[in-house]
MDAnalysis code that builds the backbone (N, CA, C; Angstrom):
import MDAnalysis as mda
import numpy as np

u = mda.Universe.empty(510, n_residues=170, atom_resindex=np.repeat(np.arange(170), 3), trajectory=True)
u.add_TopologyAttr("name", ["N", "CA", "C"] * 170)
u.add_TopologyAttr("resid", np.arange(1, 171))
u.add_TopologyAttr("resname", ["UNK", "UNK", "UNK", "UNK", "UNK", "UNK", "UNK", "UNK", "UNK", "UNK", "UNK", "UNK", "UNK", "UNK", "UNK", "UNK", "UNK", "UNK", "UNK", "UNK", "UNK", "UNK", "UNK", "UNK", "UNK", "UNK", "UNK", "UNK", "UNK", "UNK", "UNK", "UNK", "UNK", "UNK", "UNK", "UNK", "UNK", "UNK", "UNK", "UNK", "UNK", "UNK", "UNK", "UNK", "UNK", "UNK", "UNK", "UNK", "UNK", "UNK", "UNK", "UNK", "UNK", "UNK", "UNK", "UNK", "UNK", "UNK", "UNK", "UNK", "UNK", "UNK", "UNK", "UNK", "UNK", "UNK", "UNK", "UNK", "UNK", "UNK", "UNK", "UNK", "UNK", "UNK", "UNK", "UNK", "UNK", "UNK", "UNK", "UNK", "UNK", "UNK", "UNK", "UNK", "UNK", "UNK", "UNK", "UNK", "UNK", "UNK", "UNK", "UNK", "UNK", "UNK", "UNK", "UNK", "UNK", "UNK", "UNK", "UNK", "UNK", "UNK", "UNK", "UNK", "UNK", "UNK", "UNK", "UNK", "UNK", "UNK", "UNK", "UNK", "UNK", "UNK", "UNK", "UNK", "UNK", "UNK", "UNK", "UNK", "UNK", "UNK", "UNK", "UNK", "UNK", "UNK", "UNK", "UNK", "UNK", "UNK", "UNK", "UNK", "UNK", "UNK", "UNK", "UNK", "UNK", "UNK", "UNK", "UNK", "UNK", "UNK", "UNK", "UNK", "UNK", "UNK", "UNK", "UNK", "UNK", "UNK", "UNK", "UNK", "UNK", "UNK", "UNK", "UNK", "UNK", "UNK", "UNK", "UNK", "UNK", "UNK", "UNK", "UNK", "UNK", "UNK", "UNK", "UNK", "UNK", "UNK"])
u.atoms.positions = np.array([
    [54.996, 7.264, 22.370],
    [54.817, 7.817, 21.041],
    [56.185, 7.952, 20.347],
    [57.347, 8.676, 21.256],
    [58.185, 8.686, 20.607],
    [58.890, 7.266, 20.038],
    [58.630, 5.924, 20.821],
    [59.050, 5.085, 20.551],
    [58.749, 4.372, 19.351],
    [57.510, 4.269, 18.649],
    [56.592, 4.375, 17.550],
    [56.973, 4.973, 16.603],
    [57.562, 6.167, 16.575],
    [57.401, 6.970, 15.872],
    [59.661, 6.562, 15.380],
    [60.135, 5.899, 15.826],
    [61.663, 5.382, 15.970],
    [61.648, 3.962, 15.551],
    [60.551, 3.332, 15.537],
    [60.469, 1.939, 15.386],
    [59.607, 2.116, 13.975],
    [59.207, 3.333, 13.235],
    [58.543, 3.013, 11.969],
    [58.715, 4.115, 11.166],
    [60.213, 4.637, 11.526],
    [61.136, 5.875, 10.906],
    [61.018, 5.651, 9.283],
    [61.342, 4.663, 8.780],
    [60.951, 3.951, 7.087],
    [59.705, 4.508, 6.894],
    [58.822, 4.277, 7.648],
    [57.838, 4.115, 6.521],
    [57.083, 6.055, 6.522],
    [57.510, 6.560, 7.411],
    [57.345, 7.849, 7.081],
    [57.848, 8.776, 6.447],
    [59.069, 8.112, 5.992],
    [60.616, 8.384, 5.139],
    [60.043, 8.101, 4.082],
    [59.692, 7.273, 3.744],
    [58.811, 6.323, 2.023],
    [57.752, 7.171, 1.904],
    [57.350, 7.735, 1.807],
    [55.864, 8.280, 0.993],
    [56.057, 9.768, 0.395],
    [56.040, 10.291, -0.207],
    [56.477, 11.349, -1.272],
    [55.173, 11.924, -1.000],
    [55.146, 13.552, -0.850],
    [53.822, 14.107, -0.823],
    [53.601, 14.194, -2.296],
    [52.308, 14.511, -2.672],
    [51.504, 14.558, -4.340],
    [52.297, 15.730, -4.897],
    [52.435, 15.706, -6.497],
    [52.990, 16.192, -7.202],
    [51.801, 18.021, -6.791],
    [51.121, 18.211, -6.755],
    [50.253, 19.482, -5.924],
    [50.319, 20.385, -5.169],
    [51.216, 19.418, -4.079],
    [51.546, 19.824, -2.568],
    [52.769, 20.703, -3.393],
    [53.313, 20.459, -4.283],
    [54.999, 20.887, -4.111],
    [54.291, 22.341, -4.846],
    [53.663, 22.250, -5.920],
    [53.231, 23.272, -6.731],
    [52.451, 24.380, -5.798],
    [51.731, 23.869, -4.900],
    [51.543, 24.989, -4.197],
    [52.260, 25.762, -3.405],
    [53.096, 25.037, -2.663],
    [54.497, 25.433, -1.730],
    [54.734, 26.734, -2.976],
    [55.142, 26.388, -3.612],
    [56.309, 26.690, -4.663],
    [55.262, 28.371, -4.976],
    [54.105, 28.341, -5.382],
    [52.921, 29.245, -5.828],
    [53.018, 30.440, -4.609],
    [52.888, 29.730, -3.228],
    [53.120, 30.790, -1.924],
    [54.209, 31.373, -1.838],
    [55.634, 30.631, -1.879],
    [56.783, 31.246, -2.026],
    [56.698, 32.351, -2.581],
    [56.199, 32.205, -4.007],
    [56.540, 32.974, -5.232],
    [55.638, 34.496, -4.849],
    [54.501, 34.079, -4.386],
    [53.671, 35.304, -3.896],
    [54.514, 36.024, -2.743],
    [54.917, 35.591, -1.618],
    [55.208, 36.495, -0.615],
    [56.802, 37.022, -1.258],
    [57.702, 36.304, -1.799],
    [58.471, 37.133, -2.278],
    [58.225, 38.258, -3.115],
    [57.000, 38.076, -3.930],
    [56.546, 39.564, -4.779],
    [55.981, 41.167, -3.799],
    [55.299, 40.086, -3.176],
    [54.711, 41.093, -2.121],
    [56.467, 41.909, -1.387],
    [57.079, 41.344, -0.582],
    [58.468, 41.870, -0.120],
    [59.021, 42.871, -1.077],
    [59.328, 42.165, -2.239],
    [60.031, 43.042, -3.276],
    [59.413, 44.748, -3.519],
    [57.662, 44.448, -3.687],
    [56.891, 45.620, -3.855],
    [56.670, 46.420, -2.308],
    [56.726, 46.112, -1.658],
    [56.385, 46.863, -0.184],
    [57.913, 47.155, 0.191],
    [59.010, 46.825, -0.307],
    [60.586, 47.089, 0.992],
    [60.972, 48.537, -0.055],
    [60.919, 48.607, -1.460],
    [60.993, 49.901, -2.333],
    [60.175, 50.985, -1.949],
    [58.863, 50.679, -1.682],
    [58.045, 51.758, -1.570],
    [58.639, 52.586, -0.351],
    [58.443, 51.402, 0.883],
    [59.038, 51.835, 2.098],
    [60.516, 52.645, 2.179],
    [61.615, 52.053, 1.407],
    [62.507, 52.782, 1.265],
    [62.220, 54.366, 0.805],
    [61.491, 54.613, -0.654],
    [61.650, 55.898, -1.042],
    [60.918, 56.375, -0.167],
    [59.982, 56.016, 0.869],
    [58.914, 57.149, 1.285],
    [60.285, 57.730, 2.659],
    [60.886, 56.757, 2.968],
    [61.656, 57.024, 4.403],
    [62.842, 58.046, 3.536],
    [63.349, 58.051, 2.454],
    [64.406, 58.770, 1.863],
    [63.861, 60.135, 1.314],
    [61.982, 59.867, 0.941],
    [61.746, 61.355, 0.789],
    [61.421, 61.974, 1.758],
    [61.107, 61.497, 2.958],
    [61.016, 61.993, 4.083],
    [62.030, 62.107, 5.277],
    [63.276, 61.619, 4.511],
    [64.686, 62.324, 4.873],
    [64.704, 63.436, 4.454],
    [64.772, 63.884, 2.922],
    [65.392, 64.674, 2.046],
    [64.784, 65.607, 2.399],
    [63.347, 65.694, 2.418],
    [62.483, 66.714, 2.770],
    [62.792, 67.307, 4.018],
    [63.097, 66.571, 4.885],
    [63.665, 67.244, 6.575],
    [64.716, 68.181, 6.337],
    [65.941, 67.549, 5.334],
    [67.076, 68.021, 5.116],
    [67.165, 69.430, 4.699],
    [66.327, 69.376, 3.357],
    [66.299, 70.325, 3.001],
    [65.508, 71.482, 3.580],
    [64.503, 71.396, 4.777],
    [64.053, 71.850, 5.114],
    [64.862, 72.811, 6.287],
    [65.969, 71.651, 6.487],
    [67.024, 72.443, 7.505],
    [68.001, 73.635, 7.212],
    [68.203, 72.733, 6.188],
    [69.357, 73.994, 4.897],
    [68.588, 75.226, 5.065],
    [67.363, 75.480, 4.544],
    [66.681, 76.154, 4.006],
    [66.270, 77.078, 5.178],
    [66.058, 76.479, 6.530],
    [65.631, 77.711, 7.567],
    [67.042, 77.917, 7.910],
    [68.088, 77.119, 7.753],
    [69.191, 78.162, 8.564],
    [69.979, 79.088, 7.916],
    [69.669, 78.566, 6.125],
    [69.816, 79.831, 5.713],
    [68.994, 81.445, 5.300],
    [67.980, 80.976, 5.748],
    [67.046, 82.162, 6.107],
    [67.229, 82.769, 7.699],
    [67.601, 81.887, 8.647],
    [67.773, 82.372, 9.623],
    [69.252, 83.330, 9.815],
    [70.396, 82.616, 8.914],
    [71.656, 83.744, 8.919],
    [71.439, 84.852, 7.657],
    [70.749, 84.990, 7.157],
    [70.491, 86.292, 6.262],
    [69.809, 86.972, 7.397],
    [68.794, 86.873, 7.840],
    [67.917, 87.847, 8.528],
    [69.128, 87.994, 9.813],
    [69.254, 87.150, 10.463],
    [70.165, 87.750, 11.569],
    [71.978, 88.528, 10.786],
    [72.291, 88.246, 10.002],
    [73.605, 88.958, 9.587],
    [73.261, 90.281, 9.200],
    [71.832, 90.409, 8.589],
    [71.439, 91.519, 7.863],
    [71.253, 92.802, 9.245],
    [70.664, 92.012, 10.463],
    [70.448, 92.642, 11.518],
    [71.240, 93.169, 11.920],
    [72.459, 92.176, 12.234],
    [74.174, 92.948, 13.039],
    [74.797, 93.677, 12.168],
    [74.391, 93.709, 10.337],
    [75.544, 94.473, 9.735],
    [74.681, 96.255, 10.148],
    [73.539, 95.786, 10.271],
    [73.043, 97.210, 10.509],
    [73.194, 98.051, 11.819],
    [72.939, 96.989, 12.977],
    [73.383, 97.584, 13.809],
    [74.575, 98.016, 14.222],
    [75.628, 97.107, 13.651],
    [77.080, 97.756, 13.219],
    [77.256, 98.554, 12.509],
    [76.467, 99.099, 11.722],
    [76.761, 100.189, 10.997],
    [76.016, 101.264, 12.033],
    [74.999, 101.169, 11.923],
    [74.361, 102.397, 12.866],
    [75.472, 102.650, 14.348],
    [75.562, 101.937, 14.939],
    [76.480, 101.477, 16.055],
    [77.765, 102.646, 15.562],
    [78.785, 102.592, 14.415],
    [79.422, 103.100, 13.609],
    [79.136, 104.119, 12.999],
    [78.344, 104.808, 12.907],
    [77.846, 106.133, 12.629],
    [77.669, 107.202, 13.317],
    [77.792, 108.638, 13.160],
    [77.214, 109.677, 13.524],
    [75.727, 109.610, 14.290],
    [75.044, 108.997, 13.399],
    [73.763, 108.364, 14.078],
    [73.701, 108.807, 15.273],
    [74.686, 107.170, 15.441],
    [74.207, 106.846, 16.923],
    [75.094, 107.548, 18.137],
    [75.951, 108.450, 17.615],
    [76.150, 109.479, 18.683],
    [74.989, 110.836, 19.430],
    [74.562, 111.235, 18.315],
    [73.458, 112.136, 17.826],
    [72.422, 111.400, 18.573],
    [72.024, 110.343, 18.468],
    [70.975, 109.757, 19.401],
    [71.223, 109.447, 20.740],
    [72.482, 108.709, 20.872],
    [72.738, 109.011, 22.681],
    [72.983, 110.335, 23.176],
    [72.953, 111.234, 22.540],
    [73.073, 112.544, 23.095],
    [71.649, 112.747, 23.275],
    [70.950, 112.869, 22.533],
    [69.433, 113.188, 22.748],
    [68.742, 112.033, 23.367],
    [68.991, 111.085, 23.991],
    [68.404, 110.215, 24.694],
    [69.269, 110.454, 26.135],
    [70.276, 111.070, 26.524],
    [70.602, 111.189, 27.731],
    [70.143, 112.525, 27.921],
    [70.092, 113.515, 27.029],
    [69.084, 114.664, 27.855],
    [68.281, 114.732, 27.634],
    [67.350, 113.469, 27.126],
    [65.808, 114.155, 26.893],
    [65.483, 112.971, 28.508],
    [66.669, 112.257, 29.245],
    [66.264, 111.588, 30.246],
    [66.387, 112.790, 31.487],
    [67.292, 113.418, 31.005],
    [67.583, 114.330, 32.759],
    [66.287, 115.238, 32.214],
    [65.941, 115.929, 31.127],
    [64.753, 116.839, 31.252],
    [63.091, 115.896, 31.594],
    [63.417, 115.185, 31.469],
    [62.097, 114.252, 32.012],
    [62.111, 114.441, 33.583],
    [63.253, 113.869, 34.003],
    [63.611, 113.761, 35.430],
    [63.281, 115.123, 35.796],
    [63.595, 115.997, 35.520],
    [63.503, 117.775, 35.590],
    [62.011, 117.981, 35.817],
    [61.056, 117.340, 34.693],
    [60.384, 117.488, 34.224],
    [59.089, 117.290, 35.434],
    [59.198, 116.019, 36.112],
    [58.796, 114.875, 36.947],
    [59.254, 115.480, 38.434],
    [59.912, 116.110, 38.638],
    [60.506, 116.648, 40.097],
    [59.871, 118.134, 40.356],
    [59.656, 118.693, 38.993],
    [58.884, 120.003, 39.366],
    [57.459, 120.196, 39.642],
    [56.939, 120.623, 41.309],
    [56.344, 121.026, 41.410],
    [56.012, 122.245, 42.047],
    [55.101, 123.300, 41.113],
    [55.118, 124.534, 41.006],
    [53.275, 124.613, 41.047],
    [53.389, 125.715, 41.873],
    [51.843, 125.808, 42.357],
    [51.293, 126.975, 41.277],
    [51.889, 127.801, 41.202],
    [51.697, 128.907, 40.015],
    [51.563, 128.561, 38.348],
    [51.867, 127.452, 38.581],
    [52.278, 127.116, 37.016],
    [50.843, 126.073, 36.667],
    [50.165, 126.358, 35.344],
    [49.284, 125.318, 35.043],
    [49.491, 124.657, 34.172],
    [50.187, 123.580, 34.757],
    [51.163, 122.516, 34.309],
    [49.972, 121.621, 34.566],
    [49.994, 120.956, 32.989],
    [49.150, 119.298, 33.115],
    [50.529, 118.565, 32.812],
    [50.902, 117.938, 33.377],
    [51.544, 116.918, 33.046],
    [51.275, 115.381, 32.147],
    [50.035, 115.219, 32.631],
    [49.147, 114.204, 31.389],
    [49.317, 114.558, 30.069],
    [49.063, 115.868, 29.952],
    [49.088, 116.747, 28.302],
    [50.630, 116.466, 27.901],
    [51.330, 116.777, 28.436],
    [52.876, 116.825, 28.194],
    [53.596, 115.636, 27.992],
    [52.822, 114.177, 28.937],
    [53.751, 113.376, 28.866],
    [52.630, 112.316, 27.276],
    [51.525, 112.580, 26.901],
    [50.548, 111.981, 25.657],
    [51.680, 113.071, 24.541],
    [51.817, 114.058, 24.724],
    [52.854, 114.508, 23.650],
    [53.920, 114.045, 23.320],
    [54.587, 113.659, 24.352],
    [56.271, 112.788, 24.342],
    [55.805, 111.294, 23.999],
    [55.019, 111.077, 24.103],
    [54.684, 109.744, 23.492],
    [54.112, 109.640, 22.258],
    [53.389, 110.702, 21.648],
    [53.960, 110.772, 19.938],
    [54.977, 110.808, 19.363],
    [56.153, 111.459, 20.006],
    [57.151, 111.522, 19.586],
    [57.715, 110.133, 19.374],
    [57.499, 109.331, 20.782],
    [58.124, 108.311, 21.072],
    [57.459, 107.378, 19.977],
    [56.052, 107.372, 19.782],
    [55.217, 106.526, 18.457],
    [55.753, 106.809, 17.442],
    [56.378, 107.902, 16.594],
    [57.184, 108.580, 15.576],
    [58.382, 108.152, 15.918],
    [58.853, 107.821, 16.741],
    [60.181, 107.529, 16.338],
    [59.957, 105.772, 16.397],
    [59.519, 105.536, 17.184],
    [59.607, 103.751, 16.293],
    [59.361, 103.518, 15.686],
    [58.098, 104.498, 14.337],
    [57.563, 104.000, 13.551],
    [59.078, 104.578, 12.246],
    [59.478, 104.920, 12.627],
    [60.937, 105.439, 11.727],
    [61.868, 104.500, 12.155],
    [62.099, 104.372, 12.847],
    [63.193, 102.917, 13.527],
    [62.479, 101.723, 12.481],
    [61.144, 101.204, 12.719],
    [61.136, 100.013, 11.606],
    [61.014, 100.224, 10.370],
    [60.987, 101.781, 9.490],
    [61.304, 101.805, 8.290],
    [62.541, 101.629, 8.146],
    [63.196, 102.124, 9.235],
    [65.017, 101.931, 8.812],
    [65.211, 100.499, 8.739],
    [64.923, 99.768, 9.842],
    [65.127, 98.196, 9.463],
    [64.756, 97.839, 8.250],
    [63.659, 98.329, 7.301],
    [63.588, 97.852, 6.021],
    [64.035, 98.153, 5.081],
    [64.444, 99.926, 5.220],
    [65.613, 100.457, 4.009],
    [66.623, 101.252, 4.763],
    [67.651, 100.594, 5.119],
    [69.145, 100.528, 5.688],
    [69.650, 101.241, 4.847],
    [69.809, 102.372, 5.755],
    [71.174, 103.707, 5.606],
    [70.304, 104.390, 4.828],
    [69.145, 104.070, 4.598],
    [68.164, 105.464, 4.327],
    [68.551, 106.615, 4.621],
    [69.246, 108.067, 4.126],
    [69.240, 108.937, 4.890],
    [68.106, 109.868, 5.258],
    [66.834, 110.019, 4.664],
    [66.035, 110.539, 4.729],
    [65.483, 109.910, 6.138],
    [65.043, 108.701, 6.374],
    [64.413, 108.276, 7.500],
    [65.662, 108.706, 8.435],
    [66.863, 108.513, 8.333],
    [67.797, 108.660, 9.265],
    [67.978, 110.399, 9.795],
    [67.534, 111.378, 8.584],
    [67.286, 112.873, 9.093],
    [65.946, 112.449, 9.682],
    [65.180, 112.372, 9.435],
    [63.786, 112.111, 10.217],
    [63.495, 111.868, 11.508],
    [64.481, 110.769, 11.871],
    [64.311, 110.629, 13.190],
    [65.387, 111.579, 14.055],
    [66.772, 111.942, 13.523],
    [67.270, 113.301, 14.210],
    [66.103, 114.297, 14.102],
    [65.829, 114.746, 13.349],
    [64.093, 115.941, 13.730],
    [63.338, 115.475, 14.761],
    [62.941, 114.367, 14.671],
    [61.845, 113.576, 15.537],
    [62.448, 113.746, 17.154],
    [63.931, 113.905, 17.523],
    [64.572, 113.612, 18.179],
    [64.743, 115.561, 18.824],
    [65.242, 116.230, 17.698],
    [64.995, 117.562, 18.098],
    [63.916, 118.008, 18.898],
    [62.899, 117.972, 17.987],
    [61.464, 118.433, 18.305],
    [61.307, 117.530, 19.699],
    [60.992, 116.656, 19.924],
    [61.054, 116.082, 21.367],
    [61.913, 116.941, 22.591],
    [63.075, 117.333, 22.202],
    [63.859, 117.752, 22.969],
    [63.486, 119.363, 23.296],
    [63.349, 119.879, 21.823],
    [62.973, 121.675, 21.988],
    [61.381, 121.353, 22.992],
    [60.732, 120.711, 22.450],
    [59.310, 120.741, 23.145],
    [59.193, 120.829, 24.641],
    [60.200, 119.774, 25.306],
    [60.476, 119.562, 26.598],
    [61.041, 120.721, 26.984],
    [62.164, 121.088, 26.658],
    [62.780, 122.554, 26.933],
    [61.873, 123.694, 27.159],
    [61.090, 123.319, 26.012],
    [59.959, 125.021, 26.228],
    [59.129, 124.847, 27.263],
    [58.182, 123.521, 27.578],
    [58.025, 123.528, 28.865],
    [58.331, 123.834, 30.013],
    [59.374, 123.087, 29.809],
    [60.237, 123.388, 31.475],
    [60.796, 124.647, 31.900],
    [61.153, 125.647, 30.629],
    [61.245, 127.177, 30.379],
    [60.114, 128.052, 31.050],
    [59.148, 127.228, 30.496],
    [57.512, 128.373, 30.856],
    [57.434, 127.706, 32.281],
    [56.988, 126.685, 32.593],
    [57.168, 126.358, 34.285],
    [58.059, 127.116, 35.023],
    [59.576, 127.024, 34.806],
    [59.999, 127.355, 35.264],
    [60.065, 128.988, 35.745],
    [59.177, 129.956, 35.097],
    [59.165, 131.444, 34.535],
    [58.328, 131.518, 35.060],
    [57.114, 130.796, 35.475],
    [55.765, 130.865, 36.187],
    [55.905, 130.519, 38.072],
    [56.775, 130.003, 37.969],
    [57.332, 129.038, 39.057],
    [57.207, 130.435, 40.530],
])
């Protein structure tokens, strides 16, 4: 075949396809380049708005994420920095040894519920967190900030008077 096809190289060289053939070539070209042109734009903006959109989506939580967390440390640095929070580690290290006090006494004379006593300290304890997350929402409040020193008293006198009358019954 190949030899045939070398021995009659002319005459397959000589014949011109129909003036038709070229017009259609030419008709397909023209289509798939339109098609390319309209599909490689679209594709571009959808991939660039669905960059931009990521982007901005990033900006946007990390600057929501450093407001809420800066807003957090300037407070706890401030509280941290305050009277506050001396006033509260004082009343949180003895309202721990009068617990302990509290929890070690047993007295046969005394009609001590301890259930009753410790559902009481846990209002306190419900009152004071529910004042802890108003402060997170209005920072350096002083009213919530006397509030929970009271909240903090009263916890402490309460325990005291207990452990007073136990102890007197004892």
């Amino acid at each position: 075949m190949e030899d045939f096809i070398k021995q009659n190289q002319s005459l397959f060289n000589s014949e011109e396809p129909n003036e038709e053939h070229f017009e259609r070539f030419k008709n397909r070209l023209e289509k798939k380049q339109a098609k390319q042109k309209i599909i490689m734009p679209q594709k571009t903006f959808s991939i660039a708005a669905v960059i931009a959109f990521m982007l901005f989506s990033a900006i946007l939580a990390n600057l929501i994420y450093k407001n809420v967390h800066t807003d957090n440390v300037k407070m706890d640095f401030e509280l941290a920095n305050s009277d506050f929070f001396e006033i509260q580690n004082y009343y949180q290290v003895n309202f721990k040894k009068e617990l302990n006090e509290l929890e070690q006494l047993n007295c046969q004379n005394s009609d001590l519920n301890k259930n009753e006593i410790f559902k009481e300290l846990q209002k306190f304890e419900q009152n004071q967190k529910e004042l802890e997350s108003e402060l997170m929402q209005n920072n350096k409040n002083e009213i919530i900030i006397n509030a929970m020193i009271m909240n903090m008293q009263e916890r402490s006198d309460f325990l005291n008077n207990i452990l007073n009358k136990v102890k007197e019954n004892c």
